[in-house]
VOPAGU-2260 file (C-alpha; in pm, 1 decimal, decimal comma):
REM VOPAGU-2260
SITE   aa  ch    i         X         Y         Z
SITE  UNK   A    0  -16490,3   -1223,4   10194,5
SITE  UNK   A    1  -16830,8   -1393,1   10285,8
SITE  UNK   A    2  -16877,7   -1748,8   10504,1
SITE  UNK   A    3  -16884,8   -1931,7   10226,6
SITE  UNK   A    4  -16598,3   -1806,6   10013,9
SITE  UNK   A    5  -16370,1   -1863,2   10312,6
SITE  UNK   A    6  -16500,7   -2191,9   10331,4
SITE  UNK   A    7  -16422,9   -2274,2    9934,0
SITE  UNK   A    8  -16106,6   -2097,3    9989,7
SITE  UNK   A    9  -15918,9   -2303,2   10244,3
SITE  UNK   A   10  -16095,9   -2617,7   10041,1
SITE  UNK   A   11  -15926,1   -2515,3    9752,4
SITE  UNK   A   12  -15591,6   -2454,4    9931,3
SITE  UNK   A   13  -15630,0   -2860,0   10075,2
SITE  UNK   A   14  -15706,2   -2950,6    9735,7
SITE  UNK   A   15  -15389,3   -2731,7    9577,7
SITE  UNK   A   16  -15034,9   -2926,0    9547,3
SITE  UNK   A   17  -14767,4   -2751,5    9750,3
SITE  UNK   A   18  -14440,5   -2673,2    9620,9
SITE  UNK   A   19  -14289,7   -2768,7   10007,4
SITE  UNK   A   20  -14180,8   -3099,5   10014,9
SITE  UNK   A   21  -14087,0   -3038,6   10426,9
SITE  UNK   A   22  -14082,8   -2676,2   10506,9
SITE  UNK   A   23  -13916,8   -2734,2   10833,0
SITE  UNK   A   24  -13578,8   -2807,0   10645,6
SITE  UNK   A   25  -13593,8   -2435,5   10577,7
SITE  UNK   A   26  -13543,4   -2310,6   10933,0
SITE  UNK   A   27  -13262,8   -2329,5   11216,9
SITE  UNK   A   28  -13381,6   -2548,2   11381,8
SITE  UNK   A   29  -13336,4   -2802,0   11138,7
SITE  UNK   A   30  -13047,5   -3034,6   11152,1
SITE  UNK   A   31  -12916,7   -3152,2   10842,4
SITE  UNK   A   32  -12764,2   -3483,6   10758,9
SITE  UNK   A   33  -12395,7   -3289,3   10673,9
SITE  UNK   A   34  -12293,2   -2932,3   10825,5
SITE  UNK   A   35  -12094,0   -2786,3   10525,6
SITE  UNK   A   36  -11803,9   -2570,3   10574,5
SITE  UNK   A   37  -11760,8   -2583,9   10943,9
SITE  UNK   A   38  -11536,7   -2886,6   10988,2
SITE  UNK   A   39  -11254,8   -2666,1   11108,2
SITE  UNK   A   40  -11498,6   -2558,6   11423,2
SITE  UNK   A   41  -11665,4   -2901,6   11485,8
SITE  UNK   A   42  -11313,0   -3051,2   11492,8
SITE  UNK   A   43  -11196,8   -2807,9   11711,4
SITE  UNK   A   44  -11507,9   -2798,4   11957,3
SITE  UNK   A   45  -11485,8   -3205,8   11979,4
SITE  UNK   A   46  -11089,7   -3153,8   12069,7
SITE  UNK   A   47  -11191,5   -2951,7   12355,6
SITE  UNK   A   48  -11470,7   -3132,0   12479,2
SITE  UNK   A   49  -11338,0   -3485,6   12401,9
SITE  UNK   A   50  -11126,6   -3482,5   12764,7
SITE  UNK   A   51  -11510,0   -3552,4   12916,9
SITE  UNK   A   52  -11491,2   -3870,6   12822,4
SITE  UNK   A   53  -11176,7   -3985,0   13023,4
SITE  UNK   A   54  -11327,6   -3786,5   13355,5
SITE  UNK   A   55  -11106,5   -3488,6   13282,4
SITE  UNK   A   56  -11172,3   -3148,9   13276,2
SITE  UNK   A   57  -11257,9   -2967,0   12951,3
SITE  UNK   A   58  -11169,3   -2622,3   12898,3
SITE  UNK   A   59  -11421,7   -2358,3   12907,0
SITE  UNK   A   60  -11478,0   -2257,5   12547,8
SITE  UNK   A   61  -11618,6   -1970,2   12390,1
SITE  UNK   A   62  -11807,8   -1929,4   12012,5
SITE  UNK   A   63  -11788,6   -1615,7   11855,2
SITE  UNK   A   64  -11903,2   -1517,6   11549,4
SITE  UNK   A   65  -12249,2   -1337,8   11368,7
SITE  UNK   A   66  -12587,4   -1440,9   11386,1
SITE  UNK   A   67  -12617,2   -1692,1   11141,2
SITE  UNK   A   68  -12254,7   -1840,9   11085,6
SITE  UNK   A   69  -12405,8   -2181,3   11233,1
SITE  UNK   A   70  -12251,6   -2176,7   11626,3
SITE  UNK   A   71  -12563,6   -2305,0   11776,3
SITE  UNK   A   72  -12581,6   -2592,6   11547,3
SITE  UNK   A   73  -12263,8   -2670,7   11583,5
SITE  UNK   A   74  -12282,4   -2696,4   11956,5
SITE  UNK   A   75  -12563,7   -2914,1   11951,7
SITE  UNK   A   76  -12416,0   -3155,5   11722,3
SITE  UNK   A   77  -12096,0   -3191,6   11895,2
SITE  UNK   A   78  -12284,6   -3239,9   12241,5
SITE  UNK   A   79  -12541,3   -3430,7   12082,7
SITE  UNK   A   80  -12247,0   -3688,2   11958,6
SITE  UNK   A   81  -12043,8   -3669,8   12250,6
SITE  UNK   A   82  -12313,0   -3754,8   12514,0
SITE  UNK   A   83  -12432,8   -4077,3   12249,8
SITE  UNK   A   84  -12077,4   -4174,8   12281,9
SITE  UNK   A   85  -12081,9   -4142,0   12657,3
SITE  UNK   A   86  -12392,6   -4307,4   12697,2
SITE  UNK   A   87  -12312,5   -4606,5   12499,4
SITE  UNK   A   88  -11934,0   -4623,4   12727,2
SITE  UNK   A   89  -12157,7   -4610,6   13043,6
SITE  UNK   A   90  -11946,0   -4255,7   13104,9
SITE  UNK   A   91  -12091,7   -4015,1   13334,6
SITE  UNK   A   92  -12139,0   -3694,9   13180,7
SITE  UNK   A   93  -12420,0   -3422,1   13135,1
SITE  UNK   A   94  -12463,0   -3150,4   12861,1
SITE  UNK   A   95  -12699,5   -2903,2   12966,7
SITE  UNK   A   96  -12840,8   -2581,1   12715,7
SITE  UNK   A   97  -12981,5   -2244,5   12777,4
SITE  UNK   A   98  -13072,5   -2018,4   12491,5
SITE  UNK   A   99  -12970,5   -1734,2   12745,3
SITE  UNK   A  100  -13253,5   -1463,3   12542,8
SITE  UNK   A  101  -13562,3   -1671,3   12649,7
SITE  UNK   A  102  -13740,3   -1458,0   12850,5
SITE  UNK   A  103  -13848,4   -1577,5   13223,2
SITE  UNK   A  104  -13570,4   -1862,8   13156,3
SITE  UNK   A  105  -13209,8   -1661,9   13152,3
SITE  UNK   A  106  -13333,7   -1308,8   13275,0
SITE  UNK   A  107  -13215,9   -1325,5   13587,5
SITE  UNK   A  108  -12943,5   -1500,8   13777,4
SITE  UNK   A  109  -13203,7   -1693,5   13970,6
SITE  UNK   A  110  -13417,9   -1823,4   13703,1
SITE  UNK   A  111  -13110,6   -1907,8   13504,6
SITE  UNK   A  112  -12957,7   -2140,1   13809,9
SITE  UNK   A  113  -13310,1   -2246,8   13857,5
SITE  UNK   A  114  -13323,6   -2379,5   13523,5
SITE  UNK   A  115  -13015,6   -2556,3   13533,5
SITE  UNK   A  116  -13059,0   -2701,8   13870,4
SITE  UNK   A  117  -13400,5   -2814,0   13734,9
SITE  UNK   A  118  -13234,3   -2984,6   13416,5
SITE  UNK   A  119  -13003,2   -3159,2   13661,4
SITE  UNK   A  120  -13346,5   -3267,5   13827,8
SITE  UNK   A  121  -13385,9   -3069,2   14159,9
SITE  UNK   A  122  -13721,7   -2973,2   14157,8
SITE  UNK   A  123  -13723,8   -2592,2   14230,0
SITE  UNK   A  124  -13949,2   -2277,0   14196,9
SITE  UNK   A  125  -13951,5   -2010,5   13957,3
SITE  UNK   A  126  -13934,6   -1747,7   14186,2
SITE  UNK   A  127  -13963,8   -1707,3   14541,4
SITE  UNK   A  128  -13661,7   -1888,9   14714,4
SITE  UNK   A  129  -13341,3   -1638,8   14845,6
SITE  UNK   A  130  -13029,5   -1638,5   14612,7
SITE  UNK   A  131  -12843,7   -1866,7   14828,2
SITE  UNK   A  132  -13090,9   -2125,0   14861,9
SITE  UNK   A  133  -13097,5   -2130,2   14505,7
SITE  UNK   A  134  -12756,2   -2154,2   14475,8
SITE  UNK   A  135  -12741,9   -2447,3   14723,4
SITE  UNK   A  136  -13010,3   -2640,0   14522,7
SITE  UNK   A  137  -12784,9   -2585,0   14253,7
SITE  UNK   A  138  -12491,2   -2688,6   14428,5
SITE  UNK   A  139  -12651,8   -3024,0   14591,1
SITE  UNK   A  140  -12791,6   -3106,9   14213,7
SITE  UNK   A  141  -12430,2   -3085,8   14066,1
SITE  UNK   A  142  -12230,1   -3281,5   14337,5
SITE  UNK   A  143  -12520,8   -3554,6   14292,2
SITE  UNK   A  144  -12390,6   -3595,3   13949,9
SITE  UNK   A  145  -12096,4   -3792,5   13881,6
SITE  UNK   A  146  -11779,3   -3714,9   13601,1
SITE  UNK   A  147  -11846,7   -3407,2   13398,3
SITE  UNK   A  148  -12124,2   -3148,6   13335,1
SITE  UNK   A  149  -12072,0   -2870,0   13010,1
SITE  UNK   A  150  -12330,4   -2601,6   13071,2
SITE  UNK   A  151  -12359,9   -2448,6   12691,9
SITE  UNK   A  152  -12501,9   -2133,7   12736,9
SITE  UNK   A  153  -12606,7   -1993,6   12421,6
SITE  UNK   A  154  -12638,6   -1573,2   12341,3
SITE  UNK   A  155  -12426,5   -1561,2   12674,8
SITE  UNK   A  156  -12373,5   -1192,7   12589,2
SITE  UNK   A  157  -12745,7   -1113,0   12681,7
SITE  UNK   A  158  -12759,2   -1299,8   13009,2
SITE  UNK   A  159  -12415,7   -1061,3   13094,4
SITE  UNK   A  160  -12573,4    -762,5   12984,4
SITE  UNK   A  161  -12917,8    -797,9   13223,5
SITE  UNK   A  162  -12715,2    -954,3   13539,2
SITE  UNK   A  163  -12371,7    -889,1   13490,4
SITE  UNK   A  164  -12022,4   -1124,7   13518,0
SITE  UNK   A  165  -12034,2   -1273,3   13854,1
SITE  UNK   A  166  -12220,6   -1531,6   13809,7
SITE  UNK   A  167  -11965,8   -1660,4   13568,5
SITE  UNK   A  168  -11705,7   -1600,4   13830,3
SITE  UNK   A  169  -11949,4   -1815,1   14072,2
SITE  UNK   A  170  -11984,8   -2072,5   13769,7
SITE  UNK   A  171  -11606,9   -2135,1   13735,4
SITE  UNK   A  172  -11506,4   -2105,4   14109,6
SITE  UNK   A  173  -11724,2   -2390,8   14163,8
SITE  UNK   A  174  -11553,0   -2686,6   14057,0
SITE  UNK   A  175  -11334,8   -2595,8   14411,7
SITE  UNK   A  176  -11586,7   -2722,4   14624,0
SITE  UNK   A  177  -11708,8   -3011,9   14380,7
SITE  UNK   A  178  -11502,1   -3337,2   14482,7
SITE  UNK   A  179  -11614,2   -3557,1   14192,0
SITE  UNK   A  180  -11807,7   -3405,1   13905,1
SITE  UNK   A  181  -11666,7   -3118,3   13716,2
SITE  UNK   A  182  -11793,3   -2853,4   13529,9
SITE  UNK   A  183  -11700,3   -2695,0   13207,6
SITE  UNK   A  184  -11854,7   -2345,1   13073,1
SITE  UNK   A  185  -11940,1   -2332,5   12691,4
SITE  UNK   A  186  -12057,0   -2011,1   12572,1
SITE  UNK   A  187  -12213,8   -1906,9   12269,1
SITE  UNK   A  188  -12200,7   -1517,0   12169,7
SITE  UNK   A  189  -12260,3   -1283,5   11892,1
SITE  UNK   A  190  -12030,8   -1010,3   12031,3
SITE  UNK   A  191  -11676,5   -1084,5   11934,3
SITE  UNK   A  192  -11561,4    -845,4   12231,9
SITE  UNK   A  193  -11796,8    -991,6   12454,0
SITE  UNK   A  194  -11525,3   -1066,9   12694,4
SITE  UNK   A  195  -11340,2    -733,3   12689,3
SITE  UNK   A  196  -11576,2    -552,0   12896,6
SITE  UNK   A  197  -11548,9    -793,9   13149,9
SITE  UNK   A  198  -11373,4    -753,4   13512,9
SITE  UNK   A  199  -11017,1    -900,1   13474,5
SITE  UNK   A  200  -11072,7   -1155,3   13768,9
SITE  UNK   A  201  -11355,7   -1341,7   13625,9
SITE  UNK   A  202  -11152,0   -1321,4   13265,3
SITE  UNK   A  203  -10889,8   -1491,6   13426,1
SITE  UNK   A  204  -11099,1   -1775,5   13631,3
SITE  UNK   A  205  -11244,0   -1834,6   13238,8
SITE  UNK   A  206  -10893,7   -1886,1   13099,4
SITE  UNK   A  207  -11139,0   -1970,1   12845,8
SITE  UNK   A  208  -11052,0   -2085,0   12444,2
SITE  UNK   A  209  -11177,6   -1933,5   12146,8
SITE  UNK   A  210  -11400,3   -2013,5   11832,0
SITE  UNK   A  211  -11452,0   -1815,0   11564,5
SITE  UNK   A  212  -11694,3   -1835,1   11317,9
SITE  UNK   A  213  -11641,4   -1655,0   11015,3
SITE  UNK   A  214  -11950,5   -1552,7   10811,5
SITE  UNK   A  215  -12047,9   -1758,3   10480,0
SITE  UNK   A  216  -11987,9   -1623,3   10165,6
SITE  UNK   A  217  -12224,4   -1633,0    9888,2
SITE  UNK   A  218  -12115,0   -1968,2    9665,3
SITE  UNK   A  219  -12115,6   -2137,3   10054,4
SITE  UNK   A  220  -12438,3   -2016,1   10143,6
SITE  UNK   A  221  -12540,5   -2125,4    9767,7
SITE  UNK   A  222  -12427,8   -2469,7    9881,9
SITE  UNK   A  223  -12596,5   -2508,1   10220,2
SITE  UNK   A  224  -12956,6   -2397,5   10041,7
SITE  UNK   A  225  -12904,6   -2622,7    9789,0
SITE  UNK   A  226  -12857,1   -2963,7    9990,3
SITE  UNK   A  227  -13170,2   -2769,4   10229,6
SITE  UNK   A  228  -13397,5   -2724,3    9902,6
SITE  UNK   A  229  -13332,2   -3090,4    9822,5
SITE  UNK   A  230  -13548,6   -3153,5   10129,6
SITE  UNK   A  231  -13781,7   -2908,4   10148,3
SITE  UNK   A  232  -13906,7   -2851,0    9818,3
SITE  UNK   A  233  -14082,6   -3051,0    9569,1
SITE  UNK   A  234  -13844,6   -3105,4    9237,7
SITE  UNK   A  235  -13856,8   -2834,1    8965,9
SITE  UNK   A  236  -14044,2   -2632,0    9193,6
SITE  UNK   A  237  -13778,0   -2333,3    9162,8
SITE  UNK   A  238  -13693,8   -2125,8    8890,8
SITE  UNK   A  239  -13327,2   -2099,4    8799,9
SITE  UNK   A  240  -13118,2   -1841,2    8989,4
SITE  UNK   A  241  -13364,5   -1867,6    9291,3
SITE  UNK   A  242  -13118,1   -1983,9    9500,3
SITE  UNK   A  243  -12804,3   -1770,4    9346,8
SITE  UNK   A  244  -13030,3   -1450,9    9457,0
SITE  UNK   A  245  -13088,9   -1586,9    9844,5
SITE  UNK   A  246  -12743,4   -1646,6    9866,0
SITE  UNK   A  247  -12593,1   -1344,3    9727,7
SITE  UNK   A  248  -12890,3   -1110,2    9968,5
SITE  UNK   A  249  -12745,7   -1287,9   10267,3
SITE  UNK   A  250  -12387,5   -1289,7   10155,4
SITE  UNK   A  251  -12400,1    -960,8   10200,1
SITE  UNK   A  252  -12565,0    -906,5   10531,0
SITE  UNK   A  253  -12323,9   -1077,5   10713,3
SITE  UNK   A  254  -12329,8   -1411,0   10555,2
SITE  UNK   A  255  -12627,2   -1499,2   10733,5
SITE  UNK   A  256  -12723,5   -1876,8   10674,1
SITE  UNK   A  257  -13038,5   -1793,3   10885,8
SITE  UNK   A  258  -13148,4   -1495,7   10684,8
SITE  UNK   A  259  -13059,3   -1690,3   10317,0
SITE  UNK   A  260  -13330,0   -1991,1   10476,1
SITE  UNK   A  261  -13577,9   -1727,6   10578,6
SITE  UNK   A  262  -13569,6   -1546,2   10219,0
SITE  UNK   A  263  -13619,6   -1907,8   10045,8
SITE  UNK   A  264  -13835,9   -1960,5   10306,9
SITE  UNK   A  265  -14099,2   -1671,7   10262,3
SITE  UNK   A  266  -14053,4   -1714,3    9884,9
SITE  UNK   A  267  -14188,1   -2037,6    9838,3
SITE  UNK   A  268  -14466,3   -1898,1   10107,1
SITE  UNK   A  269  -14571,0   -1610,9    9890,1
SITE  UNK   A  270  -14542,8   -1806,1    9553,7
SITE  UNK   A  271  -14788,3   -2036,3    9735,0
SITE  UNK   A  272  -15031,6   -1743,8    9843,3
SITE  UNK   A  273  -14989,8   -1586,9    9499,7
SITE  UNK   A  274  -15131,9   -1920,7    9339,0
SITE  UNK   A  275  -14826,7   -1930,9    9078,4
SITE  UNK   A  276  -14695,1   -2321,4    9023,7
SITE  UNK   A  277  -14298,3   -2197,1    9059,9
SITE  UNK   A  278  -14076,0   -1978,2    9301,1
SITE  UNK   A  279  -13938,7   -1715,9    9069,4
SITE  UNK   A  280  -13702,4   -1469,5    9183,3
SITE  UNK   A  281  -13988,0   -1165,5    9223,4
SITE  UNK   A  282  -14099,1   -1373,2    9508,5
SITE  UNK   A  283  -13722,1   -1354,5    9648,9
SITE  UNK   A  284  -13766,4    -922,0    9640,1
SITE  UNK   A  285  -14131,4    -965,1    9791,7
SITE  UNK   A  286  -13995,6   -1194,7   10046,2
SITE  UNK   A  287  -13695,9    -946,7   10087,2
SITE  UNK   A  288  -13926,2    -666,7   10166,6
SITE  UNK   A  289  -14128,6    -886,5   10425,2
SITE  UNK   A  290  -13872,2   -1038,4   10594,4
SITE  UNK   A  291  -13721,9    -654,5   10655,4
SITE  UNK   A  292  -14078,3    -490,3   10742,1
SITE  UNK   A  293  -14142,2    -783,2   10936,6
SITE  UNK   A  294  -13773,9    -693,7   11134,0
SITE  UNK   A  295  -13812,7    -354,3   11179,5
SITE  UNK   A  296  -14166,7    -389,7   11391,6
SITE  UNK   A  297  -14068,8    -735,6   11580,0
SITE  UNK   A  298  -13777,5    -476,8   11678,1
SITE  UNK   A  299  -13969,7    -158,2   11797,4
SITE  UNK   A  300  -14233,2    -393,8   11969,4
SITE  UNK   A  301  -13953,2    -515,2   12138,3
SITE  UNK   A  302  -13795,5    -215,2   12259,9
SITE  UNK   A  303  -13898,5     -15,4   12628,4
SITE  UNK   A  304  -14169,9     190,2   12633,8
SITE  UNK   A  305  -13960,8     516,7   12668,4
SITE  UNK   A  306  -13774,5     427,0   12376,1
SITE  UNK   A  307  -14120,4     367,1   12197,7
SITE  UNK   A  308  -14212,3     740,2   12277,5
SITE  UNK   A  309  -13834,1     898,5   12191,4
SITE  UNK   A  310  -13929,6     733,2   11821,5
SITE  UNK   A  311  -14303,2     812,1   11807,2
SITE  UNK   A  312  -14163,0    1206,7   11914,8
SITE  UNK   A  313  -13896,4    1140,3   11593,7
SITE  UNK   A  314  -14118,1     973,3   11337,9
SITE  UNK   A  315  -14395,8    1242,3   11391,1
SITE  UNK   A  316  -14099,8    1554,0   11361,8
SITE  UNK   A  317  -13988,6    1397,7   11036,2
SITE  UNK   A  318  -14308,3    1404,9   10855,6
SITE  UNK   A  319  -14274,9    1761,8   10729,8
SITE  UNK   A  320  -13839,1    1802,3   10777,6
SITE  UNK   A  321  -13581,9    1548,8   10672,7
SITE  UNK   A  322  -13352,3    1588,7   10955,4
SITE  UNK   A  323  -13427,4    1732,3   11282,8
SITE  UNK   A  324  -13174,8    1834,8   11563,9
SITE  UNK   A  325  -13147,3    1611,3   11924,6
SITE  UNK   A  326  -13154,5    1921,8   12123,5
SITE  UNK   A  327  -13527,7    1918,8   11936,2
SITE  UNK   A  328  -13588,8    1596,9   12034,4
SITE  UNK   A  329  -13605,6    1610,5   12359,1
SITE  UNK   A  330  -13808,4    1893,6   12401,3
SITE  UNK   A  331  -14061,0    1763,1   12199,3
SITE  UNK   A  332  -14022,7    1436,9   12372,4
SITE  UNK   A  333  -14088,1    1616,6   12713,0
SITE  UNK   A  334  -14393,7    1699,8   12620,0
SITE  UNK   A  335  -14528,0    1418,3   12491,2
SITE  UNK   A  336  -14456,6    1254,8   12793,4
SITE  UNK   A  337  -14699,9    1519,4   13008,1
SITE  UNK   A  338  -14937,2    1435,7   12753,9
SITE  UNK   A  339  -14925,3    1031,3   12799,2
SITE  UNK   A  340  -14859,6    1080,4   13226,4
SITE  UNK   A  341  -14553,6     925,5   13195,1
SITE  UNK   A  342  -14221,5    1018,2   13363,6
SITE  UNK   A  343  -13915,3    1225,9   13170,2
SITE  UNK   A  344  -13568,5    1075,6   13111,3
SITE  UNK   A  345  -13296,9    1273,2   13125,2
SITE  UNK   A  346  -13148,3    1479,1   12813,7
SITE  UNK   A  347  -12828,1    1228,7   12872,5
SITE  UNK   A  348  -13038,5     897,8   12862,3
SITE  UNK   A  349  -13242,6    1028,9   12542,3
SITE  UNK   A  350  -12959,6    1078,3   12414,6
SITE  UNK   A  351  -12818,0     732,4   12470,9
SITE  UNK   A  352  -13189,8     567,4   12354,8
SITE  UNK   A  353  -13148,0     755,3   12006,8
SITE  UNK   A  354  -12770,3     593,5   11974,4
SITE  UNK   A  355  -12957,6     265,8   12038,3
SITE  UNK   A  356  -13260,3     340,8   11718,1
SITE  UNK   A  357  -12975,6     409,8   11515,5
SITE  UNK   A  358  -12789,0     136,4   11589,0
SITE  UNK   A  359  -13070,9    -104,0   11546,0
SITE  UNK   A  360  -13151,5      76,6   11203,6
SITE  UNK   A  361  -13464,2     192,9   11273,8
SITE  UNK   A  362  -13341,9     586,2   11231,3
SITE  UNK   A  363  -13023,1     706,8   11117,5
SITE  UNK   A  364  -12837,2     957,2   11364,2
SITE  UNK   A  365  -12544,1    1125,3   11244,9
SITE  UNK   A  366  -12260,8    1336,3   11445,0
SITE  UNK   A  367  -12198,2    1692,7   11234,0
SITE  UNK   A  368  -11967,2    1985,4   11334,3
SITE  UNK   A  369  -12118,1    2311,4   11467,8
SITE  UNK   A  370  -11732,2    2438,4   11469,7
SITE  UNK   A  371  -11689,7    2640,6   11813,7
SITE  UNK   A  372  -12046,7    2551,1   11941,5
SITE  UNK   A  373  -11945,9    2168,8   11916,6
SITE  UNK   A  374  -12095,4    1876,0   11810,4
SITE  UNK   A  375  -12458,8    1788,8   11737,0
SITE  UNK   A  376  -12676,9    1471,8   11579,9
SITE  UNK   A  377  -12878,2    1562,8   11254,6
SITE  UNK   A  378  -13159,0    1259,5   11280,9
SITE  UNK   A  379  -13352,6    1128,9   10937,5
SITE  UNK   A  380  -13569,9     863,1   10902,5
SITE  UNK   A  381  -13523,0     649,7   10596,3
SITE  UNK   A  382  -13861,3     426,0   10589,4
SITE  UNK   A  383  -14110,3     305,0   10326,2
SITE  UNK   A  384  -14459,9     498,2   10417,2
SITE  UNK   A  385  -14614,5     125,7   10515,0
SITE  UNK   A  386  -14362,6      74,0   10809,9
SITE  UNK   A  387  -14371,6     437,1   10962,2
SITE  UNK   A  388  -14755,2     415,5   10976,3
SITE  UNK   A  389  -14744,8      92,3   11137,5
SITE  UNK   A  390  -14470,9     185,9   11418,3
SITE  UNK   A  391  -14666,8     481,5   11483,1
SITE  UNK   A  392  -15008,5     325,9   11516,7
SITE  UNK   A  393  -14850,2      75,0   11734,2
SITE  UNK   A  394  -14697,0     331,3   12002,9
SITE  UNK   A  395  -15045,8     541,9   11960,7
SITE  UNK   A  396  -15225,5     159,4   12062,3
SITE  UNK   A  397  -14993,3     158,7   12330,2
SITE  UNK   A  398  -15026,5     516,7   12518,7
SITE  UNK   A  399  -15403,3     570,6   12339,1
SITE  UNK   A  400  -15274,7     862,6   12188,5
C-alpha cells in the first residue's frame, strides 16, 4: 500500500460510522451497573466481610471457580461498597488487591510484601532489601493502620505455585503480634483444589470459608451480553442470533463470561475491518478462529525456552507421521539442543514438559498399552497449517535456527 493510500485509508476509517457505541463495555474490566446471576456470592462475600465494619475480624475467604465465572468482579464490587460505607462511618479499614500473575509484582515473596507494604504507604524498593527487612517494613506499615485490613489476592494459586505456602502461614500468624489492626486473607483462585496440596498447618491457620462459582450457562451468558451490547454497540448494529451464537461458544467452554465478551468483542472488530454496516454471525466463526490462534501463540510465547524446543523437536517430527513415540522425542530433542548450545533436560523432565503441551492443548499426548513392555505416549498434533508455521518460526526467531 503506497504513502498516500495509507493516508486516504485511515481518513476514510475517521470519516466511517462505527458500529461501537463504547467498546470498553465489552471487556472485564468493565463494571456494569447490575452483576446478573451472582447474588448468591455477593451476598455471601458481604456476610463475611461485613464484621469489618464493627472492628471485628473477618474470616479469611476463598473464591473458587473457572476463569470467567465473574470472581474478580465480584470482589471488587463488594470491597469497592464496603470501603464507601466505611469511609462515609469514619471506620478504619483498608482493602488492598494483587492480581497475583503480574509479573515483577507477585513473583516473588518479596515483591509481593513489597507491594503491599507500598499500598499501605511505606515507601520501599523493588529489590535489594533482605527478607526480613522487608517483612518488618511490612509489619511497621500494618500496625500503623488502625481496625481492619482484607488483602484480596487474586489468581492466589500462581503466587503458591512460584513461592510456595508459607507466606500464607506468615500472612495469617500475623494478626498475633498486631495489637490493633487486623488482617483478613481473601483469595481468588481458578484451581478448585488449590488448597489440597497445601501443608496441613498453614490449612489449618486459614480455617478459611469457601465460594464457589459455578460456570454460566448459555441463556445466562445470553443475558449478561445483552445488557453489555446495550452499551457498547450502536442500535441495530447486530444481526439476529449474534448474541445466541457467543453465548452458546462460551457456554460450552466452561461458561466463560470473559471468552462470550471477547467473541462479541472481535466480531464487531472484524465486521468493522471488513467494511460491512452489521455484525453477522460469520464474523462470530472468524472471531472464533482469532481469538483461538491468537491463544495458542500468546501461550507458547509464554512458555520456557526448553519447553519451546521439546515442541519445535514435536511440530517438526509430525510433519511427515501423525503420531510419534516420547522415547523419540527426546532423542531428537537431544540433539537439537547440541545444535542451539543449549543444555539437555532429563528424559523424566521432558517427559513432564510434554504432559504440560498437552495439557495446555497445544499437542495431544495420549497413554497406550505396549502389554508386557508397559506403557508409552503416542503424540499428534492437531493444528491448522497457519498456527504450526507461526509457532515454529517463532522458536526458529528465538534460537536462529
Amino acid at each position: 500500500m503506497s504513502q498516500s493510500n495509507l493516508k486516504s485509508m485511515f481518513s476514510n476509517y475517521l470519516d466511517k460510522d462505527s458500529v461501537f457505541k463504547n467498546k470498553d463495555a465489552l471487556t472485564t474490566s468493565w463494571k456494569p451497573d447490575n452483576i446478573l446471576h451472582r447474588d448468591d456470592q455477593i451476598n455471601d462475600l458481604a456476610s463475611i466481610l461485613a464484621p469489618a465494619l464493627k472492628g471485628n475480624d473477618p474470616s479469611n475467604v476463598f473464591l473458587y471457580g473457572s476463569v470467567g465465572t465473574g470472581k474478580t468482579l465480584i470482589v471488587k464490587h463488594v470491597t469497592e461498597e464496603l470501603k464507601d460505607v466505611a469511609d462515609e462511618q469514619e471506620i478504619d479499614l483498608n482493602v488492598l488487591y494483587i492480581n497475583c500473575k503480574m509479573k515483577k509484582v507477585a513473583d516473588t515473596e518479596y515483591r509481593l510484601l513489597a507491594k503491599l507494604a507500598r499500598q499501605l504507604g511505606e515507601d520501599v524498593p523493588s529489590t535489594g532489601l533482605p527478607t526480613d527487612e522487608i517483612y518488618n517494613r511490612f509489619f511497621n506499615a500494618l500496625k500503623d493502620q488502625k481496625g481492619v485490613v482484607v488483602i484480596a489476592l487474586d489468581e492466589i494459586d500462581a503466587l503458591v505455585k512460584k513461592v510456595g505456602d508459607e507466606f500464607l502461614y506468615n500472612l495469617t500468624r500475623i494478626n498475633d503480634d498486631l495489637e490493633e489492626t487486623k488482617v483478613s486473607i481473601l483469595g481468588i483462585s481458578n484451581d478448585l483444589n488449590f488448597t489440597e496440596y497445601m501443608d496441613s498447618r498453614v490449612k489449618s491457620s486459614l480455617s478459611e470459608e469457601e465460594i464457589i462459582f459455578p460456570p454460566y450457562n448459555a441463556l445466562e451468558l445470553r443475558e449478561i451480553l445483552k445488557e453489555r451490547t446495550d452499551k457498547a454497540f450502536v442500535e441495530d448494529k447486530l444481526e439476529g442470533g449474534v448474541i445466541s451464537k457467543c453465548s452458546a461458544l462460551a457456554a460450552q467452554e466452561h461458561g466463560d463470561a470473559r471468552r462470550a465478551l471477547d467473541l462479541l468483542r472481535v466480531a464487531g472488530e472484524l465486521c468493522e475491518r471488513s467494511e460491512e454496516e452489521k455484525i453477522y454471525k460469520k464474523h462470530v466463526d472468524r472471531a472464533q478462529d482469532k481469538i483461538e490462534r491468537d491463544r495458542m501463540v500468546e501461550t507458547v510465547r509464554s512458555q520456557p525456552k526448553q519447553s519451546k524446543l521439546v515442541l519445535y523437536t514435536i511440530l517438526q517430527m509430525t510433519e511427515d507421521e501423525d503420531e510419534i513415540a516420547t522415547g523419540d522425542v527426546y532423542s531428537e530433542y537431544k540433539e537439537l539442543c547440541e545444535d542451539v548450545d543449549v543444555s539437555e533436560l532429563t528424559q523424566r523432565r521432558v517427559s513432564g514438559l510434554i504432559s504440560e503441551l498437552d495439557m495446555l492443548g497445544v499437542i495431544n499426548a495420549k497413554v497406550i498399552s505396549k502389554g508386557r513392555y508397559g506403557r508409552t505416549r503416542q503424540i499428534s498434533v492437531d493444528l491448522p497449517e497457519e498456527i504450526r508455521a507461526q509457532l515454529e518460526e517463532m522458536v526458529e526467531e528465538k534460537f536462529y535456527l
